[in-house]
Residue, then its C-alpha position, 0 to 999 in steps of 0.5 A: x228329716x223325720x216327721x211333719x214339716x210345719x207349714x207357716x203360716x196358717x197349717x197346710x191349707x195353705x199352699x206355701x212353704x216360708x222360709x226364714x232367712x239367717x237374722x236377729x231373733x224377734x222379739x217374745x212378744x211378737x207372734x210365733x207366726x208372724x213373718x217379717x221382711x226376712x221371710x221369702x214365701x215360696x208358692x207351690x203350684x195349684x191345685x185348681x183355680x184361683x177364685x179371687x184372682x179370677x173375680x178381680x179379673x171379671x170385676x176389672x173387666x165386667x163392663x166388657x164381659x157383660x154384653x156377650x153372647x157366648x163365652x168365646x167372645x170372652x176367649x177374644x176379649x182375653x186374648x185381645x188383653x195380651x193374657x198368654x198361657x202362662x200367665x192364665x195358668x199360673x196367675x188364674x189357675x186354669x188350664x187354658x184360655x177357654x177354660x178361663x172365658x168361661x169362667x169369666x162368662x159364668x161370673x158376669x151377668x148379662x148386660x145388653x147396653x143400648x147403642x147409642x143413637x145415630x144420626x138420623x140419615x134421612x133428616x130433612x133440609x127444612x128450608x131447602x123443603x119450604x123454598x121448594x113448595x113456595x118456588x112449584x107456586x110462584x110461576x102461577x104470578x105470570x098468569x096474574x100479570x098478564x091476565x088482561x094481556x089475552x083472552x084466557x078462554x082461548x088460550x086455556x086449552x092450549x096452555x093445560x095441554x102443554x102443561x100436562x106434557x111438560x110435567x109428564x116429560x119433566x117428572x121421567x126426566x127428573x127420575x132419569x137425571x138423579x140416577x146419572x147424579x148417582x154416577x156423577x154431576x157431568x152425567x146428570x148435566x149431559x141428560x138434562x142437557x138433552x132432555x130438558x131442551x126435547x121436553x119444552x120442544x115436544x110440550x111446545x109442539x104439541x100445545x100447537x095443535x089446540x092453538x093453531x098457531x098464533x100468539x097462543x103458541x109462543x105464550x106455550x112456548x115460554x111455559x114449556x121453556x120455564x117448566x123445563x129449565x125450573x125443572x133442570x134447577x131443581x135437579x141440581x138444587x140450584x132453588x135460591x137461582x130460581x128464586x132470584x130468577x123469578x124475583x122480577x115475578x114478585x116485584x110485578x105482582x107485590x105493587x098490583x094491589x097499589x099501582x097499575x103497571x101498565x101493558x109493558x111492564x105486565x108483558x115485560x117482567x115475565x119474559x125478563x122472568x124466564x131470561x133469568x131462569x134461561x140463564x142460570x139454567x145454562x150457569x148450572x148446567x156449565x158447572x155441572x158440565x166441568x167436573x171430570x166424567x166417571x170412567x165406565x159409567x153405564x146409562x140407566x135404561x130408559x123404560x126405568x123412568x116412563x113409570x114417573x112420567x106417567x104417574x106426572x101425567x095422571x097427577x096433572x090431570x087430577x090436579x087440572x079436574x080439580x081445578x075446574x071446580x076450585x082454582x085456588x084449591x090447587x094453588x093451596x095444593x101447589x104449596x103444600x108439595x114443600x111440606x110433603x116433601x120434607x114428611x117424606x124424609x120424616x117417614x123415612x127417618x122414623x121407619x128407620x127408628x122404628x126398625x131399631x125399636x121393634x123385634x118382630x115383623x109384627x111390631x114393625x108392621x103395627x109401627x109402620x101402620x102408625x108412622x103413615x097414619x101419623x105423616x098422612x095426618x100431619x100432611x092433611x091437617x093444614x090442608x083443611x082449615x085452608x080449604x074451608x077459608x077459600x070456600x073449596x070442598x075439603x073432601x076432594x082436596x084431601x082425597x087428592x093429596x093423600x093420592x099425591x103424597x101417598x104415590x109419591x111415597x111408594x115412588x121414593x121406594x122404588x114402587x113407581x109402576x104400581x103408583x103410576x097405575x093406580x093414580x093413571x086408574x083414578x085420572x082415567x076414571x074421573x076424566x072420562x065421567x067429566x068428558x062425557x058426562x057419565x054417572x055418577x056426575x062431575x061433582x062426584x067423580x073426582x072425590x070417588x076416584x081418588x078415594x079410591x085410589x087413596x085406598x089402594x095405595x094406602x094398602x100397597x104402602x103398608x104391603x111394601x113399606x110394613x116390611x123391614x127389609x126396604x129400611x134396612 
């Protein structure tokens, strides 16, 4: 065959030879180059890509396209989408699978969708929180029942000194257990199964000594006995128990106002009080003695847990300063330790929002600084107007629960020794100048040492907690 070979249809820009099969004549009046069902259109091969095949492709898969960062994640999207290399070249023009990515990469812009938002981890169990602050107050209605039973006075030293041992020991305790709780329940129930017992015996025993001996000595002895096993409760979150346990507390104090219940029911509800709570304590604990042991589980070393009984006994003594000059401050104090809780677990949740919301360390420092600010506020707000109702110095009592909550922040990171330092630093401080009377006078002891110690603390929390490498 001799010269051009006409192309339909369209002249040779277009890449495809028609071939008409054998059949009728169309009619005149239909255009020369329009084919119909006879017609078998034969593709020759490409010269280069095929752009409209490529853009159905990135609109078809923009959505994925969009959010990535290089053009191989494109090259995996494809391969993940079943394209081989056959279909890449003769279906898109292109000579291989990355050659096609970036094709697809260039065409797309870029889109960087927000995840969608998590669960909050640290959400915290409102009521759980509430009961527990409400559960650290109502012990103190048995020192109201039999308020006319002893001499206060006398048996006060006695008291307070076994108090403050029991909550040191209690707090080291505590620590000690939610570590071996870590590892399993029959591991926490065997170490308070040993230390809560050795805790009320050395608070019992110590207690001796500014007693005497006496009747002083068994009234310590059940204080260190309910503090002990309240403390094994708590631990293994056994709060409405307690909260049964102490109802015949309640019940005694509720009807005080309108009826006098005389000496044997004064006497008779707190030690029908503390059997109860003996004996749910030794329910718990057998239930978390059944459940099977882990295999090769390793004991947490003991000098882990002294920083918590330190920073127990420096807490006690502050909230026992304290409450030489204003008792029911500390009562006001007892029962925001439910709201302090819960704002721990809110402090937490928020940093972990804030970690996802900020890009620099600065601004995550800026927003750390503010989350602190804005807890401490909600903690301390209450706080106030209930010191001014009850007549109290609001100064020292906020001072005081910033120290408290803010030590209890940094131990919650892990941060116990510098906590359990700074507020030994403040309780010693303060302690000595009421012991011996030293400047600047009692009345101001307290306020300055715990102002300080706020200081320090609100510092080593924004050094610590201003960093996102401890929310991560």
């Amino acid at each position: 065959m001799s010269g051009p070979m006409s192309l339909e249809p369209g002249g040779a820009e277009q890449d495809t030879l028609a071939i008409r099969l054998a059949g009728p004549r169309p009619p005149r009046r239909r255009p020369r180059w329009a084919l119909d069902d006879a017609t078998l259109a034969i593709r020759l091969p490409r010269r280069g890509p095929d752009d409209e095949a490529v853009s159905e492709l990135a609109a078809e898969l923009a959505d994925r396209i969009g959010p990535a960062v290089h053009p191989y994640e494109v090259a995996a999207l494809l391969e993940a989408e079943g394209l081989s290399a056959s279909v890449i070249n003769e279906r898109y023009g292109h000579p291989n699978l990355f050659s096609l990515a970036s094709a697809l990469y260039e065409r797309v812009p870029r889109t960087f969708p927000e995840p969608a938002p998590a669960a909050d981890p640290w959400r915290p169990d409102t009521v759980r929180c509430l009961l527990r602050g409400v559960l650290f107050a109502l012990p103190g209605l048995a020192y109201l029942l039999t308020a006319p039973l002893f001499d206060a006075d006398g048996y006060a030293p006695a008291l307070v000194v076994a108090g403050l041992v029991s909550w040191a020991w209690g707090q080291a305790l505590g620590h000690r257990a939610h570590l071996r709780l870590a590892t399993g329940h029959q591991e926490a129930g065997r170490t308070l199964l040993a230390g809560a017992p050795a805790g009320a015996v050395v608070a019992t025993a110590v207690a001796a000594l500014p007693a005497g001996g006496g009747p002083v000595t068994l009234v310590a002895a059940a204080q260190s006995a309910y503090l002990a096993a309240a403390g094994v409760l708590l631990v293994l979150g056994r709060e409405r128990l307690l909260l049964a346990a102490l109802s015949p507390l309640v019940a005694g104090t509720a009807v005080l106002p309108w009826w006098e219940p005389g000496t044997a029911l004064r006497a008779g509800l707190p030690v029908l009080a503390l059997l109860a709570t003996l004996s749910v304590t030794g329910w718990a604990l057998r239930g978390a003695l059944a459940v099977p042991a882990v295999a090769g589980a390793s004991r947490p070393r003991l000098l882990w847990s002294l920083p918590y009984g330190l920073f127990g006994l420096a807490a006690g003594v502050l909230v026992l300063l304290e409450g030489r000059e204003e008792p029911y401050a500390v009562i006001v104090l007892t029962l925001s330790m439910g709201p302090a809780e819960w704002l721990l677990y809110r402090y937490r949740g928020l940093s972990v929002a804030a970690l996802r919301a900020t890009a620099t360390p600065a601004g995550f420092l800026l927003c750390s600084a503010g989350i602190l600010g804005l807890c401490l506020l909600a903690y301390l707000a209450p706080l106030l107007p209930a010191a001014l109702l009850l007549g109290a110095d609001p100064v020292a009592l906020l001072l005081l629960a910033a120290v408290l909550w803010t030590a209890l922040l940094l131990q919650a990171f892990g941060a116990a020794w510098s906590s359990a330092g700074i507020c030994l630093t403040a309780a010693g401080g303060a302690g000595a100048v009421v012991l011996f009377g030293l400047p600047p006078g009692a009345a101001l002891a307290l306020p300055l040492g715990c102002g300080a110690a706020a200081l320090c603390l609100s510092a080593c929390a924004l050094w610590l907690l201003g960093r996102p490498a401890p929310h991560a």
